[in-house]
GUBA-88881 format. One line per field, with one value per atom (N, C-alpha, C, CB): residue number from 1; chain; atom name; x, y, z. Coordinates in pm, whole numbers. Each point is the difference from the previous one (the first is absolute). Glycine has a CB too. Example, Ala and Ser with C-alpha at 12.3 -4.5 7.8 and 13.67 -1.06 7.14 Angstrom:
<nodes>
pos <- 1;1;1;1;2;2;2;2
unit <- A;A;A;A;A;A;A;A
site <- N;CA;C;CB;N;CA;C;CB
c1 <- 1319;-89;90;-189;154;82;-77;118
c2 <- -569;119;120;-117;222;119;109;-63
c3 <- 780;0;0;125;-197;6;73;-215
</nodes>
This chain:
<nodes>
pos <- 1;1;1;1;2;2;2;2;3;3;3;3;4;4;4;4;5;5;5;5;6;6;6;6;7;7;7;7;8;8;8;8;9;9;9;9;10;10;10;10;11;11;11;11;12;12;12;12;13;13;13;13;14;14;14;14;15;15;15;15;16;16;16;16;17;17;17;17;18;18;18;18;19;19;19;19;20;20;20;20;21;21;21;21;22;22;22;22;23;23;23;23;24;24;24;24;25;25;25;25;26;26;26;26;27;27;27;27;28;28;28;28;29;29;29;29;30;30;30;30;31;31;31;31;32;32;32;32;33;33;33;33;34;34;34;34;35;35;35;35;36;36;36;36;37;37;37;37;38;38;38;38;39;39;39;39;40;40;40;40;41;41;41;41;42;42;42;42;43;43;43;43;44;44;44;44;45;45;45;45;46;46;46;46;47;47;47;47;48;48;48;48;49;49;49;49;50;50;50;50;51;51;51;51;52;52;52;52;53;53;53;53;54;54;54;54;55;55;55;55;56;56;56;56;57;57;57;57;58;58;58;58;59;59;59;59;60;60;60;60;61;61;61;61;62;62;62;62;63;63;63;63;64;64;64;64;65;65;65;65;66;66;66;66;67;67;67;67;68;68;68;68;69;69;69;69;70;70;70;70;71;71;71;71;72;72;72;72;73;73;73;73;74;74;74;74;75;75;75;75;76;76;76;76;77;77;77;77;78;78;78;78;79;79;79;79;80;80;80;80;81;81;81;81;82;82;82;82;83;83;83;83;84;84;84;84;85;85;85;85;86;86;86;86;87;87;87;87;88;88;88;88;89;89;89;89;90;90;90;90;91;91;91;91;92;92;92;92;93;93;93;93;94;94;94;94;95;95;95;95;96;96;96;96;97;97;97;97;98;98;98;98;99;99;99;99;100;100;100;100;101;101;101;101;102;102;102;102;103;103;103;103;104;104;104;104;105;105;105;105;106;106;106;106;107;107;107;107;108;108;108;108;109;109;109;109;110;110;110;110;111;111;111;111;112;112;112;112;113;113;113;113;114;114;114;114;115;115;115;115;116;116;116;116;117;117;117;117;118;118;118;118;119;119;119;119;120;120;120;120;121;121;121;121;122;122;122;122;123;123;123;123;124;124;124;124;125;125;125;125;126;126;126;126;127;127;127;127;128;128;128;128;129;129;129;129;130;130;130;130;131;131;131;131;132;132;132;132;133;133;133;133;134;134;134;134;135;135;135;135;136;136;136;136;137;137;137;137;138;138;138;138;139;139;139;139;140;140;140;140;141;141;141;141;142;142;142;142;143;143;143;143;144;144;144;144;145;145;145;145;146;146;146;146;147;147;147;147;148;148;148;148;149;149;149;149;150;150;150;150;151;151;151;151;152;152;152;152;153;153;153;153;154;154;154;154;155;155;155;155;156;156;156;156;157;157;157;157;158;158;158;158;159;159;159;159;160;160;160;160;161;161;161;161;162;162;162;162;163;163;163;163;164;164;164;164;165;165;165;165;166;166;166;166;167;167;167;167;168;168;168;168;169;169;169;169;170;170;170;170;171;171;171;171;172;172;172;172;173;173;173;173;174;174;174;174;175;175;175;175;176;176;176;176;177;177;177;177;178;178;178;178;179;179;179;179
unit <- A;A;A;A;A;A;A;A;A;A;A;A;A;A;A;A;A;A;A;A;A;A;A;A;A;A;A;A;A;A;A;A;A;A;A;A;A;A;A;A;A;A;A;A;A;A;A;A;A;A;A;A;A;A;A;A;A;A;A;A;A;A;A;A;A;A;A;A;A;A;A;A;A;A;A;A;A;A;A;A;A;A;A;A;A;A;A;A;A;A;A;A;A;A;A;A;A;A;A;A;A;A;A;A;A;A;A;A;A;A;A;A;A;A;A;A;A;A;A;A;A;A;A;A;A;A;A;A;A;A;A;A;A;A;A;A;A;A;A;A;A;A;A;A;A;A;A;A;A;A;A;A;A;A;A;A;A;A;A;A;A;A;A;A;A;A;A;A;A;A;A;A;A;A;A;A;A;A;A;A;A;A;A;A;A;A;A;A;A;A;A;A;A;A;A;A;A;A;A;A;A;A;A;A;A;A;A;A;A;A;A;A;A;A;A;A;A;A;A;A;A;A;A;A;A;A;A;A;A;A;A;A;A;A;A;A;A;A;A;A;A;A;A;A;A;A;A;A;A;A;A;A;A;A;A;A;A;A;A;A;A;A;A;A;A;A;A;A;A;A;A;A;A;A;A;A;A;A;A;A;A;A;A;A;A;A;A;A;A;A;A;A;A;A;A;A;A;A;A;A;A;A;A;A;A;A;A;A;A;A;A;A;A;A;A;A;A;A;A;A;A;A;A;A;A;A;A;A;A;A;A;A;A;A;A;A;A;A;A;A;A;A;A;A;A;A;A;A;A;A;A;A;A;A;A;A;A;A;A;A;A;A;A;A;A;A;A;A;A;A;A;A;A;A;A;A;A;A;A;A;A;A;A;A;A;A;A;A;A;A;A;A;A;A;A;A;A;A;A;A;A;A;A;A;A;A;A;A;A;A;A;A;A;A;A;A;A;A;A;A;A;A;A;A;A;A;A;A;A;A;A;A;A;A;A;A;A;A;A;A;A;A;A;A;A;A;A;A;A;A;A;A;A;A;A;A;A;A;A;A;A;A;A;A;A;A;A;A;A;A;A;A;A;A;A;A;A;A;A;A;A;A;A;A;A;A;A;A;A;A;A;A;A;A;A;A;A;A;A;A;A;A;A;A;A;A;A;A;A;A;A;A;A;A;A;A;A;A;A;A;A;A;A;A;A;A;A;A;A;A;A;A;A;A;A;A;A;A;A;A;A;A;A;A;A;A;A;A;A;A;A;A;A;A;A;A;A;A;A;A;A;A;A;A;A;A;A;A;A;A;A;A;A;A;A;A;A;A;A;A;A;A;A;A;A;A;A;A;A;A;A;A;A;A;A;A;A;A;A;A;A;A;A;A;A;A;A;A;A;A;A;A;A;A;A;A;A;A;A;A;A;A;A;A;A;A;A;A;A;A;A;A;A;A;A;A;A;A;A;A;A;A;A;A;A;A;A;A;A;A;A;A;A;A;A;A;A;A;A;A;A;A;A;A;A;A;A;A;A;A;A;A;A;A;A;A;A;A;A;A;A;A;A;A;A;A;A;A;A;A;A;A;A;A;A;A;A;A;A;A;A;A;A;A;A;A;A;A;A;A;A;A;A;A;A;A
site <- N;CA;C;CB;N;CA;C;CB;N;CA;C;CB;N;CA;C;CB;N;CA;C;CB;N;CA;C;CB;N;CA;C;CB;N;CA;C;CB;N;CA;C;CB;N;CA;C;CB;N;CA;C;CB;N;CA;C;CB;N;CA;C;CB;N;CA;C;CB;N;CA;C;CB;N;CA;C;CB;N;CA;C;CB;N;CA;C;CB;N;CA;C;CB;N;CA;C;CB;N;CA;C;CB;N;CA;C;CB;N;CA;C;CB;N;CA;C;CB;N;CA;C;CB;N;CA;C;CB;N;CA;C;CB;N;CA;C;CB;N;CA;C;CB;N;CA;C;CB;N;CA;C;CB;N;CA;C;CB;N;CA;C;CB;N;CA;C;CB;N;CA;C;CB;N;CA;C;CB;N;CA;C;CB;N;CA;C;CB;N;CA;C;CB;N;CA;C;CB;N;CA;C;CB;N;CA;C;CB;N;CA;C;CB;N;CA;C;CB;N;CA;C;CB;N;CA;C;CB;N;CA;C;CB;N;CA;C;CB;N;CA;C;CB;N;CA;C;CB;N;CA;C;CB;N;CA;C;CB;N;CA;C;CB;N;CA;C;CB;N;CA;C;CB;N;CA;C;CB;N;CA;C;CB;N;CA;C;CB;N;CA;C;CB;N;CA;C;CB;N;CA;C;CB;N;CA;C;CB;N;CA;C;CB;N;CA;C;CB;N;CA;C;CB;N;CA;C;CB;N;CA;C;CB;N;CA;C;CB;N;CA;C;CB;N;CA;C;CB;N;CA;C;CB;N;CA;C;CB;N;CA;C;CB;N;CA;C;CB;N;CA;C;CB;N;CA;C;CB;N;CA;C;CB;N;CA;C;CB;N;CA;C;CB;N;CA;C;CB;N;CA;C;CB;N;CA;C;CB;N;CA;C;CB;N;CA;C;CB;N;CA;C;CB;N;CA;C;CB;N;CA;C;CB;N;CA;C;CB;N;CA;C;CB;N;CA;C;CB;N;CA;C;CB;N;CA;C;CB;N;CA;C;CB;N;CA;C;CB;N;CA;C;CB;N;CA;C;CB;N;CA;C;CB;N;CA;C;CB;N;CA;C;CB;N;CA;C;CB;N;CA;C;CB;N;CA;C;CB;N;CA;C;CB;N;CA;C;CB;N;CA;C;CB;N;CA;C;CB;N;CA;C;CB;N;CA;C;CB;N;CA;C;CB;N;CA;C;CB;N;CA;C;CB;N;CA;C;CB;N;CA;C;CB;N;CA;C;CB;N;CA;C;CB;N;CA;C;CB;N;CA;C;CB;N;CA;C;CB;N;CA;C;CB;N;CA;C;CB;N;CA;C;CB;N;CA;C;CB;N;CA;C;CB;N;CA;C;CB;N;CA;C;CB;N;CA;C;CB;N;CA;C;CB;N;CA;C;CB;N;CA;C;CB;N;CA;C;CB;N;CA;C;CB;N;CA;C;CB;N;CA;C;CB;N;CA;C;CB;N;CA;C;CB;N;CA;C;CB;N;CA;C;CB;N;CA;C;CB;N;CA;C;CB;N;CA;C;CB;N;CA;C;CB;N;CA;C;CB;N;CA;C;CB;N;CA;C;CB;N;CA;C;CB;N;CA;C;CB;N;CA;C;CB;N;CA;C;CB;N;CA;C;CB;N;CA;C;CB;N;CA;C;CB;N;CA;C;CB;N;CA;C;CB;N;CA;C;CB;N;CA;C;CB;N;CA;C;CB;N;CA;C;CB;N;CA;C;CB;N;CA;C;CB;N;CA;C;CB;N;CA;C;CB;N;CA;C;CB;N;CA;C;CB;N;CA;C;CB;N;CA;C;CB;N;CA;C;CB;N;CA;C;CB;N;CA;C;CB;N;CA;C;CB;N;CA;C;CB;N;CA;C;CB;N;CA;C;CB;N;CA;C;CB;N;CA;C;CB;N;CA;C;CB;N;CA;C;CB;N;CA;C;CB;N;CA;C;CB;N;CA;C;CB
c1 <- -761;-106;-20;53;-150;-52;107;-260;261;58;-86;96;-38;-126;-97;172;-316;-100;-20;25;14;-71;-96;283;-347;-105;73;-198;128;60;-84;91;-137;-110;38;-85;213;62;-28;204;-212;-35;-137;144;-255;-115;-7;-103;155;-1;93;7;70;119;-104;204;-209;-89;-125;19;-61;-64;7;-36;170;42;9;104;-112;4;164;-287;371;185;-4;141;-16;19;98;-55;147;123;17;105;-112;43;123;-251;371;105;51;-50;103;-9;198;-294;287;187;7;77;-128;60;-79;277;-208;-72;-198;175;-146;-161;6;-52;131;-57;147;-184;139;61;39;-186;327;30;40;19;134;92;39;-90;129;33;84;-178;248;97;-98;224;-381;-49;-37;-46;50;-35;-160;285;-332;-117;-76;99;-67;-85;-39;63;83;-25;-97;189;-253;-78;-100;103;-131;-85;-78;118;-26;-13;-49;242;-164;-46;-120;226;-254;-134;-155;193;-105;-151;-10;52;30;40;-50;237;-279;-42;-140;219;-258;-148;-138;118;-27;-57;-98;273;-392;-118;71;-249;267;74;117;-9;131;90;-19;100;-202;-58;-46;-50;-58;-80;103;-205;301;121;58;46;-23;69;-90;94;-190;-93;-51;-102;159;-109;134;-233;325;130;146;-138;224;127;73;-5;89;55;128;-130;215;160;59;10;132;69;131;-252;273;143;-3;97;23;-26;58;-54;50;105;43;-97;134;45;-85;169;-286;-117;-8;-128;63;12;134;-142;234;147;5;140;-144;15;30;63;-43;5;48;18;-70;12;158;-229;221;80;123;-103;64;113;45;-110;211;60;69;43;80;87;-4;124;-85;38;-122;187;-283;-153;4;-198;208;57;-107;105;-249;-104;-37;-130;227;-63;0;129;-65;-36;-167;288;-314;-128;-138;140;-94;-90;-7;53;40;-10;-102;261;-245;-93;-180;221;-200;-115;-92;132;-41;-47;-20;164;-96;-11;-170;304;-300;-144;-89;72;-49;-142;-10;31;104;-70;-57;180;-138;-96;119;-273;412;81;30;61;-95;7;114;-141;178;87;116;-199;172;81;90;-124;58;38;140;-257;338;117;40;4;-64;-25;-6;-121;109;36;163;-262;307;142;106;-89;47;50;-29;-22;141;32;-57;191;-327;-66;-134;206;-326;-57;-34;-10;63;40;-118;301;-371;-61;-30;-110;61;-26;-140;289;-383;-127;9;-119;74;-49;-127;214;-287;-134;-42;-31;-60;-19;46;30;-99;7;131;-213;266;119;0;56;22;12;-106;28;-73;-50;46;-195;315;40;34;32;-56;48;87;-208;315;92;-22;212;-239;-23;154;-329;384;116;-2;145;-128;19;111;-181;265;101;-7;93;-11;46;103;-68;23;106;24;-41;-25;48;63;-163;182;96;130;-135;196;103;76;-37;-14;6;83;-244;344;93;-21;129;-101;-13;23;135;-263;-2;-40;-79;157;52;-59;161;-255;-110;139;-285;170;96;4;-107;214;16;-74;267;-274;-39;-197;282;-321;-165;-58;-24;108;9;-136;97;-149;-74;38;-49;147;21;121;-169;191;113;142;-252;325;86;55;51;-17;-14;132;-154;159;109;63;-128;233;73;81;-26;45;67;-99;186;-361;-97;-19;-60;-27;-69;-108;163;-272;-137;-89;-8;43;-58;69;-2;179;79;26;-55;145;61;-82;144;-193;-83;-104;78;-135;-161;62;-172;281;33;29;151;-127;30;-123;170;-252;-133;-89;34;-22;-69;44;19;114;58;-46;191;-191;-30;-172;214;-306;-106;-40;1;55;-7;79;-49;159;22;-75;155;-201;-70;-149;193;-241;-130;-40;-1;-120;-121;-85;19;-13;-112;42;-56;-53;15;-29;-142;148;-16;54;-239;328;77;-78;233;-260;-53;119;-261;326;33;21;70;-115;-24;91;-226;243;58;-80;308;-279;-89;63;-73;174;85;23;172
c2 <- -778;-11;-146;228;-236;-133;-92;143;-269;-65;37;-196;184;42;-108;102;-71;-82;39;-151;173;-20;158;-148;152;98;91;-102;223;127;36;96;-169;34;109;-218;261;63;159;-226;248;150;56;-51;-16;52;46;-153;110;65;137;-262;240;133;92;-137;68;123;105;-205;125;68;50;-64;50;122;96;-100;141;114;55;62;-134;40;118;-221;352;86;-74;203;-290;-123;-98;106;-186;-171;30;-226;159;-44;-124;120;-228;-102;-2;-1;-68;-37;-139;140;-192;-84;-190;224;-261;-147;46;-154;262;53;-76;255;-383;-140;-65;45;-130;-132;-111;25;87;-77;-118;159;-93;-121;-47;-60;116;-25;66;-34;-14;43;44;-174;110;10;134;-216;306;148;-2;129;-190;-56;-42;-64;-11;-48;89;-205;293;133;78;-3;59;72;-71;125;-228;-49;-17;-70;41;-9;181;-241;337;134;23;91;-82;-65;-19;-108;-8;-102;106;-342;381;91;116;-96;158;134;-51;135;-282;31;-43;-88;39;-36;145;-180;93;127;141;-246;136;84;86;-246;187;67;170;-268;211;164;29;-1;-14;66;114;-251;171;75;110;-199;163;90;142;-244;214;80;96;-219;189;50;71;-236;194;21;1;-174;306;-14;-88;193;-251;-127;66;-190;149;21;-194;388;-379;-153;-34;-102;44;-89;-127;121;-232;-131;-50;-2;-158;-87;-92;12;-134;-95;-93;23;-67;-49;85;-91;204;134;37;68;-79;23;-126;137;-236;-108;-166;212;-227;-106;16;-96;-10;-7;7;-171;281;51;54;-130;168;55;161;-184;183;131;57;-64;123;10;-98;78;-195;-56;-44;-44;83;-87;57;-3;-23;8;106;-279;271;56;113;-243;298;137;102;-37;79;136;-25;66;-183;20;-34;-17;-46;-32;117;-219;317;167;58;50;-44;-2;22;-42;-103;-55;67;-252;271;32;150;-183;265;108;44;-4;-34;-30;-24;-61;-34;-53;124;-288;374;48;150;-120;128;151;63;45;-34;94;52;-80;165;54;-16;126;-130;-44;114;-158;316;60;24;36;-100;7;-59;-52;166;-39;-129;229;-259;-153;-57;18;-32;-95;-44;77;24;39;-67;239;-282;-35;-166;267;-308;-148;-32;-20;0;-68;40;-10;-30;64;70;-105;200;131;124;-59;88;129;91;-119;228;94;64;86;-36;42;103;-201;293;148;12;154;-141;34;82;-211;309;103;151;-209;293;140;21;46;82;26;41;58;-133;40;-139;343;-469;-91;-131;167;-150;-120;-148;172;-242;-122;-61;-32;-12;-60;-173;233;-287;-147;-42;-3;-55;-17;-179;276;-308;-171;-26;-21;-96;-66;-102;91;-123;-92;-87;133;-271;-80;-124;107;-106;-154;42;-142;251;76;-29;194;-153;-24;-74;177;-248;-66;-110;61;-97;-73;-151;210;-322;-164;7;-118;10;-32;-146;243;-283;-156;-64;39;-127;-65;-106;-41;45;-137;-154;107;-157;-106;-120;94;-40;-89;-18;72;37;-14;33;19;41;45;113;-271;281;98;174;-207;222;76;110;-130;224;59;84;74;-75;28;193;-332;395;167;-13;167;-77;7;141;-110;96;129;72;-75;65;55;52;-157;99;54;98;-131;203;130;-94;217;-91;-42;148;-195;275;152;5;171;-174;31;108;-122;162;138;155;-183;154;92;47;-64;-90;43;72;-223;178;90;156;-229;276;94;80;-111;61;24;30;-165;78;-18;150;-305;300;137;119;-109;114;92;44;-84;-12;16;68;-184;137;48;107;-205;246;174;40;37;-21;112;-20;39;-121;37;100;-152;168;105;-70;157;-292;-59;20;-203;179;13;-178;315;-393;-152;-69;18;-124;-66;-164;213;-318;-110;-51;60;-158;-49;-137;200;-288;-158;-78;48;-148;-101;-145;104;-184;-108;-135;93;-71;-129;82;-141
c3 <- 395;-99;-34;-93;53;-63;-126;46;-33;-137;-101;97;-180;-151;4;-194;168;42;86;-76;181;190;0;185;-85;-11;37;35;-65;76;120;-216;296;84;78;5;60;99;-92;130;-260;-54;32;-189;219;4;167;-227;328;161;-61;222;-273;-87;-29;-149;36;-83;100;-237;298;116;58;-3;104;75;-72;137;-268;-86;13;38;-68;25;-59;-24;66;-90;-95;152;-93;-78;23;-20;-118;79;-101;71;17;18;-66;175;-255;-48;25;-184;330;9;-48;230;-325;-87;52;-25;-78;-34;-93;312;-377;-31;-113;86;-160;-53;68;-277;190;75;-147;278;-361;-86;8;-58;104;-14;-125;184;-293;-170;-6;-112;4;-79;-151;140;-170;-99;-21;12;-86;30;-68;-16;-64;-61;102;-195;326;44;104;-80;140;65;-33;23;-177;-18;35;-137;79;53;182;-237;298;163;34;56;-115;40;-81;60;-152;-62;57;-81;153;61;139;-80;140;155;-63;133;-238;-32;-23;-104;69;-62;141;-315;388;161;84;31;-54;28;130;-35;94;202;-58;223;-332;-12;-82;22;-112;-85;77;-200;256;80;138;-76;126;49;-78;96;-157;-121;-31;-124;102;-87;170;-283;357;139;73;50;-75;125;-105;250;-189;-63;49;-52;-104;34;29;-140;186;-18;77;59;-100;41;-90;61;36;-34;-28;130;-148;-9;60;-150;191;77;-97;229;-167;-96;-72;128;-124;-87;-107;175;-175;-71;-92;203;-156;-71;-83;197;-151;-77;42;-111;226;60;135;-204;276;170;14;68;42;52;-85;173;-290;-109;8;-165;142;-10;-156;268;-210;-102;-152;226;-188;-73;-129;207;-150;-93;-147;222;-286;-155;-70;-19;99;-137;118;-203;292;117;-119;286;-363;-62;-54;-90;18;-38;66;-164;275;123;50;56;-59;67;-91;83;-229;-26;-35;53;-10;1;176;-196;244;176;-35;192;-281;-3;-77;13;-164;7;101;-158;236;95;87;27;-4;116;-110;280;-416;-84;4;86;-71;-5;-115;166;-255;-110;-63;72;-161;-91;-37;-83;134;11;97;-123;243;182;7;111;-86;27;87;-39;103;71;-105;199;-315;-89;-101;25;65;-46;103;-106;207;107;46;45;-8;-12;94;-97;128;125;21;105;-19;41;123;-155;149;96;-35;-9;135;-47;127;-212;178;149;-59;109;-40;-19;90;-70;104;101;-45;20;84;18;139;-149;75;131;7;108;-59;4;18;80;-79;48;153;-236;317;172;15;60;-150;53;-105;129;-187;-74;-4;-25;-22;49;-117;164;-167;-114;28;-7;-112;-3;-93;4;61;-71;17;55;-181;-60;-29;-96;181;-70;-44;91;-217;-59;64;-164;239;56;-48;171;-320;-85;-80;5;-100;-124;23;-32;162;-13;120;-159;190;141;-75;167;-55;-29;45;5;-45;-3;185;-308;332;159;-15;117;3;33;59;0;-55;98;139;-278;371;93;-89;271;-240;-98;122;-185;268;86;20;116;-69;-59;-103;162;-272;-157;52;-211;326;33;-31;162;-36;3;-5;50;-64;-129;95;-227;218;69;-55;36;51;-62;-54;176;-316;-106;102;-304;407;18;-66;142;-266;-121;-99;31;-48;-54;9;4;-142;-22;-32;-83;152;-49;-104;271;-210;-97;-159;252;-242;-87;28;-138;116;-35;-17;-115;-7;-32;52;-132;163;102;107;-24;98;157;-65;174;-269;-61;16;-139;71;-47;139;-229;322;137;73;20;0;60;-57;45;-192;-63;31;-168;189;39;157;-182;213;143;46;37;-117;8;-26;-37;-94;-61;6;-148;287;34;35;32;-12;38;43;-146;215;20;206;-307;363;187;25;82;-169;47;-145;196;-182;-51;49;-1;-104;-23;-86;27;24;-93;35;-86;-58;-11;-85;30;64;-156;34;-44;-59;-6;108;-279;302;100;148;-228
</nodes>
């Protein structure tokens, strides 16, 4: 997605194809704060963007977040303001305030859509919640070396994930994460 400010030009070819779902695997702003004030704000300006309602209002939204979205580049675990950046992502994407997804440490979700004997399960993971500290090269400060002792789901989400995928009824399984 766009930095805040930048156009949304890429929603209006969207909106056109007439989607039954757009999908949003994350970076859908481009905080980067610790300010939670300025967060509303950034989701705010990303809700009042002609292309983004117009999406909205035309096509079901569903989505997850990455690390812009969570709270800063390439952050995980450790980012101090993830419960309320969860949040704040939970709003953007309309998840009602009773939705047990709001009870749950991440943003993780599953959707089914479709007759029965033609289902499809959209299943979203959460891979910044609880993702564990990764080691850039000290040498091109580029690029990051894999934590082989890391979790990236947590505990619970793999809990949660398994649990989803037993007790389907769906004949096609989707499932996304944002990295």
């Amino acid at each position: 997605m766009q930095r805040p400010g930048g156009p949304t030009a890429a929603l209006g070819p969207i909106r056109a194809a007439e989607p039954d779902l757009w999908i949003w695997m994350g970076d859908n702003v481009y905080a980067d704060t610790l300010n939670m004030t300025a967060l509303d704000s950034i989701y705010a300006r990303q809700n009042r963007r002609p292309g983004h309602r117009a999406l909205r209002e035309s096509t079901r939204v569903i989505g997850t977040w990455n690390d812009h979205d969570h709270g800063a580049n390439d952050a995980g675990r450790s980012y101090p303001k993830r419960d309320r950046s969860q949040a704040h992502v939970l709003d953007f994407m309309d998840v009602l305030e009773d939705h047990p997804g709001r009870e749950r440490a991440g943003v993780c979700s599953a959707h089914t859509y479709g007759p029965s004997g033609k289902r499809v399960k959209v299943i979203l993971l959460d891979t910044r919640y609880h993702r564990d500290p990764i080691t850039r090269d000290p040498i091109s400060g580029q690029r990051y070396f894999p934590n082989e002792e890391g979790d990236i789901l947590g505990e619970a989400q793999w809990e949660w994930l398994k649990r989803e995928l037993r007790t389907s009824t769906a004949q096609v399984h989707l499932i996304g994460t944002s990295i």
